[in-house]
N, C-alpha and C positions, 0 to 999 in steps of 0.2 A: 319329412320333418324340416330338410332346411328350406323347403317352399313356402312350407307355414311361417316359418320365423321370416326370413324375406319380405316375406308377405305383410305379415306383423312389424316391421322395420321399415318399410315403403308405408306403412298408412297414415296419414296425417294426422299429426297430434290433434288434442281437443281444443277447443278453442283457447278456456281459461289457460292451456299452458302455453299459447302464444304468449312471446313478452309483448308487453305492453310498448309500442313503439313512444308514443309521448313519454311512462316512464323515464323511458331508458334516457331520451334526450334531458329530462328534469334532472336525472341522476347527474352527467353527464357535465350539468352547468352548474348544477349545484354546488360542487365539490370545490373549481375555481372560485365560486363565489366566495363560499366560504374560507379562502385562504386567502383569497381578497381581503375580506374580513380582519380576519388575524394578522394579517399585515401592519394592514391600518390602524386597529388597534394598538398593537406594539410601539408602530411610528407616533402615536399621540402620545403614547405613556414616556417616552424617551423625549417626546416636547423641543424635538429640534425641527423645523422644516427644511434646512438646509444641513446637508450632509455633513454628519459627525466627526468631529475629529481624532475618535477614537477608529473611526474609519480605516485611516488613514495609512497605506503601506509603505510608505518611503521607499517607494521602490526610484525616485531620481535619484536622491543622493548614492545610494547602493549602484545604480548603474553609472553614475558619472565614478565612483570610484574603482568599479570594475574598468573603463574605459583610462582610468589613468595605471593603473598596472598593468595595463594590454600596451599601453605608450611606453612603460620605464623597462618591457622585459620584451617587446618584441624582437631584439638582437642576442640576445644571449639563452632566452627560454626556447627546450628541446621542440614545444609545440611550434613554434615559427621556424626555427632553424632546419627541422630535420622534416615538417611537416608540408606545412604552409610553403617553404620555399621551395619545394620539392613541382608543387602542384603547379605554382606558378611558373616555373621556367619551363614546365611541359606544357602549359598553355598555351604561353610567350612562342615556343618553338613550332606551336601548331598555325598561328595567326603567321608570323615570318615565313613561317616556308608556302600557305595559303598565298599571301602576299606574293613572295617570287616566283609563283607559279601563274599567277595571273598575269604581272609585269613582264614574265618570258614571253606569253603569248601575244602579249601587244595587243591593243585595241582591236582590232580583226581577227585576230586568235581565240579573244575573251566573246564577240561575238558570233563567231564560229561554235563554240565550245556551247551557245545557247542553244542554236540552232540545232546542233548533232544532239545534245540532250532532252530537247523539245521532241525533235523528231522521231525520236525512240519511246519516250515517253508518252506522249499525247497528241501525236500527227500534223500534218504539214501547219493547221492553222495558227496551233500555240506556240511552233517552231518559228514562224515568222511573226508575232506577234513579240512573242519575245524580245526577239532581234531589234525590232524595231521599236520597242519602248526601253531596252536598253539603252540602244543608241542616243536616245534623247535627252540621259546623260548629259554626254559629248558635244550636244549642239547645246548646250546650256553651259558649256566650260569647266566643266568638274566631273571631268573624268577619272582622272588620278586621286582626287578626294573620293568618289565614289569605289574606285578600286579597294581602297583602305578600308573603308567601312563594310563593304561587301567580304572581305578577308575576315573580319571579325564577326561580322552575322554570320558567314555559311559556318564558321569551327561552331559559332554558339548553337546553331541554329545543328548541325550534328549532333554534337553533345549531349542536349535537349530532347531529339528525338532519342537517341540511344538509350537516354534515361528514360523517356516518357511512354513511350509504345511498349516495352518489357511491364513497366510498371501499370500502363492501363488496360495489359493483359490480366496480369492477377487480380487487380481489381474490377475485371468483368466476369472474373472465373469464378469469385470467392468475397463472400458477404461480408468476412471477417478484416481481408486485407482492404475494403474498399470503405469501413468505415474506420481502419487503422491508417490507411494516408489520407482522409476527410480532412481532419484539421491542418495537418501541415500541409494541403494545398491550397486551402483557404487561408491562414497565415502567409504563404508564400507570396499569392496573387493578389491581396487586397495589402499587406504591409507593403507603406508607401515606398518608394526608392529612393528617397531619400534616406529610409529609417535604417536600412541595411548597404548601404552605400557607403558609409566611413567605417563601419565594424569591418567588410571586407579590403578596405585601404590601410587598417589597421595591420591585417592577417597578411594581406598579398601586394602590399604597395599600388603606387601609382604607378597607371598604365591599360594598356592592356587587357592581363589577366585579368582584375578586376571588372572590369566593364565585361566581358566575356561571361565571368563567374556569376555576375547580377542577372545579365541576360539571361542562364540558362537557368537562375531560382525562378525567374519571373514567367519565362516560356514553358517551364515543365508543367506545371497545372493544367491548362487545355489539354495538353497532348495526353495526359493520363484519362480527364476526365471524358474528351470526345471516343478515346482508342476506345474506354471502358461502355460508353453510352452504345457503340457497335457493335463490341460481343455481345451486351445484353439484350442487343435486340434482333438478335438474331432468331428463328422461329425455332422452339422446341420440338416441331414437328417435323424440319429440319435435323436437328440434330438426332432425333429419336430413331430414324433411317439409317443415320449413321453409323448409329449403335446397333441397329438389327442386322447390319453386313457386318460386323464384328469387328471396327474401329477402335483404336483405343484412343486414349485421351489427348495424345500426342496428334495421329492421324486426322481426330476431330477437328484440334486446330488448325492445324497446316491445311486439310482438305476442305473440310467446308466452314468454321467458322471464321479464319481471317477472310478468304475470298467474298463471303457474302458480307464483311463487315469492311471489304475494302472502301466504300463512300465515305463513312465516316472519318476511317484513318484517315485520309487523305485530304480531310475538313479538319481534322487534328493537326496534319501536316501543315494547311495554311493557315489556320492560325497561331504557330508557334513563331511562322517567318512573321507572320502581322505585330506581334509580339514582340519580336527581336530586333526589328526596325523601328517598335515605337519607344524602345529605351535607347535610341542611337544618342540622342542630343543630352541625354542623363549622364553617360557616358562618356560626353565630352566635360564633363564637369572637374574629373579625373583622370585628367590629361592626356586622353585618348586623342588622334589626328581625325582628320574622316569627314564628313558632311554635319555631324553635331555640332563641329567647333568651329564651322561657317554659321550654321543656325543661331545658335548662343550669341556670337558676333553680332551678326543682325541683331538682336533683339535688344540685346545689351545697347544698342546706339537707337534703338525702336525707329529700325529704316526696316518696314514692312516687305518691299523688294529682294531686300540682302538676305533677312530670314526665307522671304518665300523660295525662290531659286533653290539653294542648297536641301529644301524643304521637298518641293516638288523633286527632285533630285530622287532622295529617299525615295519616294512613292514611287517613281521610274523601276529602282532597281530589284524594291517590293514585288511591284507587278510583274516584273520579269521573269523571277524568280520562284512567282506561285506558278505563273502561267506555264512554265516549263517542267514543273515538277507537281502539280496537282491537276493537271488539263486531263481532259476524256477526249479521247478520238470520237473524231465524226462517222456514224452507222448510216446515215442517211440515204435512202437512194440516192439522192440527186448528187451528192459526194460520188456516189461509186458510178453516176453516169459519169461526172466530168470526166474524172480521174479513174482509170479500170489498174489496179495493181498487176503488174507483169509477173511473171511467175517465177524470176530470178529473186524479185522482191522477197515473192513470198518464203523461196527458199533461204535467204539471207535470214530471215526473221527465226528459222529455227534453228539458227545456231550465233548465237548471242558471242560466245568468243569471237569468231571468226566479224560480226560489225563491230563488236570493241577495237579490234585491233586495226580494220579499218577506218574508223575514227580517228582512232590516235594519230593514224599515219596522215589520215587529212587534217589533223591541227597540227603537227609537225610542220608538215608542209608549208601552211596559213604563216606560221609562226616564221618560219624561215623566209620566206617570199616577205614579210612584213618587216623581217630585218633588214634584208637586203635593198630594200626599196627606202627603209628611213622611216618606215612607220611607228616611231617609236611611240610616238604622242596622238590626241586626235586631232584633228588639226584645228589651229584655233582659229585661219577665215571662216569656219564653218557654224561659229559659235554665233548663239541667238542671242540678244540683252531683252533681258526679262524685269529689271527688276527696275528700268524707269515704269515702262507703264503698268508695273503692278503697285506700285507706290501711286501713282498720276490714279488707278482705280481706288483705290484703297480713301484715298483723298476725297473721292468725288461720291463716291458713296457713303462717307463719312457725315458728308453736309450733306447729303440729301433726302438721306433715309433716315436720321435721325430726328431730323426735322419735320418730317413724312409731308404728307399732302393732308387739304381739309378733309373733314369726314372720316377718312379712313388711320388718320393719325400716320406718326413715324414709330419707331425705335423707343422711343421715350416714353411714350404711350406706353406703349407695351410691355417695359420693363416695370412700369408703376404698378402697370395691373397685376403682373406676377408677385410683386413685393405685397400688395395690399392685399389680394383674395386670396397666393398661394402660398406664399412663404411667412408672411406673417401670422395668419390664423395654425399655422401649425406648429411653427415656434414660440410664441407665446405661452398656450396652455402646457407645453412642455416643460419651457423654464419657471413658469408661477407655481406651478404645482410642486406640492410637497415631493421629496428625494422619494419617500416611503409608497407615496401614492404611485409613483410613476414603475419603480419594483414590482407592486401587485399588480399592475395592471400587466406588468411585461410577463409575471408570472403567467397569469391566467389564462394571455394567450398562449403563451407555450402550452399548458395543460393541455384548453380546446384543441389545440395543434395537435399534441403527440404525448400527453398522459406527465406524467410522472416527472422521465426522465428531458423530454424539454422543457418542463417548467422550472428543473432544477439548474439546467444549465443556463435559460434565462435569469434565476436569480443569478448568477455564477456574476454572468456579464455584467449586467447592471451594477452590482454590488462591486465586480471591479471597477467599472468606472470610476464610482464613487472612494475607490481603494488606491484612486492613481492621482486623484484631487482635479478632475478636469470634467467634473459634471454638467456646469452651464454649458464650454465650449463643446461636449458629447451631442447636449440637444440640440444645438444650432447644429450642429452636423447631421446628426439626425433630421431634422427637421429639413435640411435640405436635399437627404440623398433619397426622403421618402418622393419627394417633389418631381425631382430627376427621373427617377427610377419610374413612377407612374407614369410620366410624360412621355418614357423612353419606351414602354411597354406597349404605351396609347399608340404608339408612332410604329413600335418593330411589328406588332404581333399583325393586324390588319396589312403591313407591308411582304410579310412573311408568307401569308396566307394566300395571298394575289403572285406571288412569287412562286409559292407550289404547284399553284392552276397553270399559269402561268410559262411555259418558257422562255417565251421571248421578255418578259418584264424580268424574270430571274438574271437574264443576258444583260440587258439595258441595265440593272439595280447592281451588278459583280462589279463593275468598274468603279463606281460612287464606294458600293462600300468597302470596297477596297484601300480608295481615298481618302477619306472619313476616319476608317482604324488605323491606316499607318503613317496617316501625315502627324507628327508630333506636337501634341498638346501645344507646344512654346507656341507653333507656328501658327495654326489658325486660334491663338488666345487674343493677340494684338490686331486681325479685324474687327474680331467681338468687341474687342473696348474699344475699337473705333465707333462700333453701333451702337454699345450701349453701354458706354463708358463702365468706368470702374464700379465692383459691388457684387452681391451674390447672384446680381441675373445672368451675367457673361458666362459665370462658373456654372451655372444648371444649364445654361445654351450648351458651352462647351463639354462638361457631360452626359449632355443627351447627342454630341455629335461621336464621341465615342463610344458609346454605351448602345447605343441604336444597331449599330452593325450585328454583334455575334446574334441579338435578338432576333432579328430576321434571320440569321441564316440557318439559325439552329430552330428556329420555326418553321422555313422554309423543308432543312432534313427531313423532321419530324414528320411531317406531313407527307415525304414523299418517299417515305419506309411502311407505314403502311398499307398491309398486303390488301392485292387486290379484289382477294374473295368475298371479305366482308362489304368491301364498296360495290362490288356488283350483286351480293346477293340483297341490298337495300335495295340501288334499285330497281332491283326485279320484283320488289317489292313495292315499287310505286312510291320510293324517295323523290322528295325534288333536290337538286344538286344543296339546295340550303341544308336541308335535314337531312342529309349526306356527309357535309360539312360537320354541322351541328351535334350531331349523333352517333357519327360513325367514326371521321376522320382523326376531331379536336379529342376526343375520349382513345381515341388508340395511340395519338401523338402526345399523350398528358406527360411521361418521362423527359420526353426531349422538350417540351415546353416549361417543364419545371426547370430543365439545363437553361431554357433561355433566360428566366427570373432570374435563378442565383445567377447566370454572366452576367447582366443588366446592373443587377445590383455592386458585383466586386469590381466590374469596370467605372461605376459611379461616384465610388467609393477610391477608387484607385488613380481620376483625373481631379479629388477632392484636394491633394496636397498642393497643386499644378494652380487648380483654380483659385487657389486664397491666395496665391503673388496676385492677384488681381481683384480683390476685396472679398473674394469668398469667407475670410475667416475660419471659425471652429476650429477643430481637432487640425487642419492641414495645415493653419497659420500657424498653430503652435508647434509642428511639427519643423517644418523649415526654419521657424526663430529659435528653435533648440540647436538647430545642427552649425546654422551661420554664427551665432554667437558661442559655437562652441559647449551649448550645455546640453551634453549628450541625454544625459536624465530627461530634460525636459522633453527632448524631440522623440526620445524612445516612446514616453510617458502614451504622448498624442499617437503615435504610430499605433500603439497597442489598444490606444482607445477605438482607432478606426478598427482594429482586428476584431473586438469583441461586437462591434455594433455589425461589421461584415457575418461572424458567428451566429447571432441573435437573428437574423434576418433571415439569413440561409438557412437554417436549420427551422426555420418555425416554417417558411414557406414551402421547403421540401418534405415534413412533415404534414404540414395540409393537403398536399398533394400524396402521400401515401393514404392519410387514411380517409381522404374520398376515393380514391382505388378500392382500398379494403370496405367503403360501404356500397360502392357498387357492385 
């Protein structure tokens, strides 16, 4: 009996009750059409094309007056007094004593302390790489500003992780918590810093802690979302082992899903430091010491040399500091011919107290030898002057390449063509069109997207914009972070994918983009408008120079997580590496390449307020003319318009990407 019903359950329906595949797609569009529809309808019967005034949330005035009783009671209200001040002077005392620990070991101490921690961590190559991109620093004369800066990234850059790795544990464990921290990590990493930069000077004064406190809102995102993107991909077949030796849940983590998710963590890890150093110069804004407030400097007097040095600077101390603590030891043969590990070595290695504490006793030592000799400082014959002939280049390629050559044109060329075929045709029909029209159309894709429930938060978005009164300035923004974003895409993904195949282009491409995400916005914005003067092309250059990195890398991950079964059982199947590619790879890596869109898009979105000091405009201009003139309303206003259109974005293209999974 249950072979017959098996049997009868296995046999293939009859034709007529196959669904009807066109059907179902008519269904499908039909539905958005129709509320398409009804939209538009609506919006003629109300006979405004320009957004209502009944619209209208008032949410400036409301936040400029929440912003003045935050100023008349932050001294005497229990929330600041008992709270707020609490938090910050345990910051303040983490960054201070960070600081005099760095300053006891003295310059030779602090590059000691690379070495020994490279060394343990990621073997002789990142150990001496380190070292020596540290030091460069020092031959650049900003040592001791780099010392300062580096005190406050590693507390942030702690902090950040201790938050972010716990949290993008539960969120790879559990469906539930990972679409209950979605918004407030997309809130977090796409609201400008500007927008949350005087709210916490409000709570925790000037200094410091605040620059700390912004660092670690703005760092925690990645590290949640990479930590998370690595337990999830870990293999179920994997884990189902685990559970058949009798594991518990605890054991599962600890035993096999961190260690097999250790790559990603530790792509989590570098991009929080990438993070924490590209808010340095923000940070000097609020009277932080350090290499921001060299940067700022230069820029402020727009001597290209002066910002770049302190610039390049950061980037030094960046790379130092991934290299040492995200580096992988070299397996290679040719590694274990040069170098054969002696078997003392090996025995040191299993007992981790016993090199702690000869560490310590060799930076003691460093430290004390460094005192008694006078090495307190680096030494300033040793310093390089960068900053005539980066100014003398800056110059020279100003006139030259703007001007370009016959034929092939300069700068100028090329910024006309982005204004007239890319950025204009898509701003335009944005801002002509009716408020109502642009609604159903934003509805409809959310439906196609993901049914119901993104079409409703699509309306959501939209409909605040037009609730915050900064509709025109939303589609210029829009209109340029779609510009961005596709160029950045055109640029990461094909770069990502060459990078996967690839190891020595992945090697060659680590340093750039290393350079690229942690040099700060301020610093390469004033070549840009050397090339192409003031206006919204600087701004799409400059965020497709930040926005390009995570996209390769997390392109690059993707592709080189998965397993190797299915690529070999292709082509034993008579694949050619294309249709390998094509078939195999891009379809098993679709998660982490949807990771790469949404990073593309909130880092494009997040050099948006940076890029309008330099004619970008939209939502970013209005966001900084709120906060310098003091009208908190307004700059809140624009920050929140950039949050919803970052929402709108992310969510309809990570939904596109789920339910072509679920139709494959």
């Amino acid at each position: 009996m249950a072979t017959a019903t098996s049997t009868l359950e296995a046999a293939p329906r009859p034709a007529d009750a196959t669904p009807n595949r066109w059907a179902v797609r008519a269904r499908h569009v039909a539905i958005p059409a129709v509320v398409v529809a009804a939209i538009v309808v609506v919006g003629i019967a109300i006979g405004h094309d320009e957004v209502p005034t009944w619209l209208d949330a008032h949410v400036m005035p409301a936040i400029d007056r929440l912003y003045h009783w935050t100023v008349i009671n932050n001294d005497r209200n229990w929330l600041f007094t008992a709270v707020f001040s609490n938090v910050s002077d345990a910051v303040k005392w983490c960054t201070e004593h960070m600081l005099s620990v760095l300053q006891i070991l003295r310059w030779p101490g602090v590059l000691a302390l690379t070495g020994v921690v490279g060394l343990h961590t990621s073997g002789l190559r990142a150990a001496l790489t380190g070292m020596v991109v540290l030091s460069g620093c020092g031959f650049l004369g900003l040592w001791d500003d780099t010392m300062v800066t580096v005190s406050l990234m590693l507390v942030a850059v702690l902090i950040a992780l201790l938050i972010g790795i716990p949290l993008g544990i539960w969120a790879g464990l559990s469906e539930r918590a990972e679409v209950i921290m979605r918004g407030f990590l997309d809130t977090a990493q796409v609201l400008p810093v500007y927008v949350y930069l005087l709210p916490l000077v409000v709570a925790f004064g000037i200094g410091d802690a605040s620059a700390v406190i912004a660092t670690v809102i703005y760092a925690v995102p990645p590290a949640v979302r990479i930590t998370s993107l690595g337990i999830r991909a870990v293999p179920a077949t994997t884990i189902e082992v685990g559970e058949s030796f009798g594991c518990t849940n605890t054991q599962l983590l600890r035993k096999v899903r961190l260690p097999l998710a250790r790559r990603p963590i530790l792509l989590g890890v570098n991009q929080v430091i990438m993070m924490a150093f590209a808010i340095v110069v923000y940070a000097s804004l609020i009277g932080t010491a350090g290499l921001g407030g060299e940067v700022l400097t230069g820029l402020q007097k727009v001597d290209v040399g002066r910002a770049f040095a302190p610039g390049l600077a950061i980037v030094f101390a960046a790379i130092a500091i991934d290299r040492v603590t995200t580096g992988q030891r070299s397996t290679s043969s040719r590694a274990g011919r040069i170098w054969a590990r002696p078997p003392w070595i090996t025995a040191l290695g299993e007992r981790p107290a016993v090199v702690a504490a000869l560490g310590l006793f060799a930076l003691a030592a460093v430290a004390i030898i460094a005192k008694a000799t006078g090495a307190d400082h680096f030494p300033s014959s040793w310093s390089i002057d960068v900053v005539t002939p980066v100014n003398d280049a800056a110059g020279w390629v100003g006139d030259h390449f703007r001007r370009g050559v016959p034929i092939v044109g300069g700068t100028g060329s090329f910024s006309d063509f982005v204004v007239l075929h890319l950025l204009n045709p898509v701003r335009d029909p944005l801002q002509s069109a009716a408020w109502y029209v642009i609604v159903a159309i934003a509805v409809a894709i959310g439906w196609l997207a993901g049914g119901l429930r993104i079409a409703t938060l699509a309306a959501v978005c939209f409909l605040g914009l037009g609730a915050l009164r900064i509709w025109d300035l939303a589609m210029d923004t829009l209109s340029q972070v779609l510009v961005a974003a596709a160029l950045s895409l055109l640029i990461a993904i094909p770069l990502g994918i060459w990078a996967a195949r690839s190891s020595v282009v992945e090697r060659l491409l680590r340093p750039l983009l290393d350079v690229a995400q942690v040099m700060p916005a301020f610093v390469y914005l004033v070549p840009v408008i050397f090339l192409f003067n003031v206006g919204r092309v600087p701004g799409v250059v400059a965020s497709i120079i930040y926005a390009v990195p995570p996209g390769i890398r997390l392109t690059t991950l993707g592709l080189r997580q998965v397993p190797f079964a299915p690529r070999e059982a292709a082509t034993s199947f008579g694949a050619t590496p294309r249709q390998e590619l094509l078939k195999v790879q891009l379809p098993l890596a679709a998660r982490s390449m949807l990771l790469a869109v949404n990073q593309v898009i909130i880092m494009v979105l997040a050099v948006h307020v940076v890029a309008s000091l330099i004619g970008a405009g939209g939502l970013g201009l209005e966001t900084v003319y709120g906060l310098t003139k003091k009208q908190i309303g307004r700059g809140m206003a624009g920050g929140l318009g950039i949050v919803f259109l970052a929402v709108f974005l992310d969510r309809v293209t990570q939904a596109f990407g789920t339910r072509s999974e679920r139709t494959d």
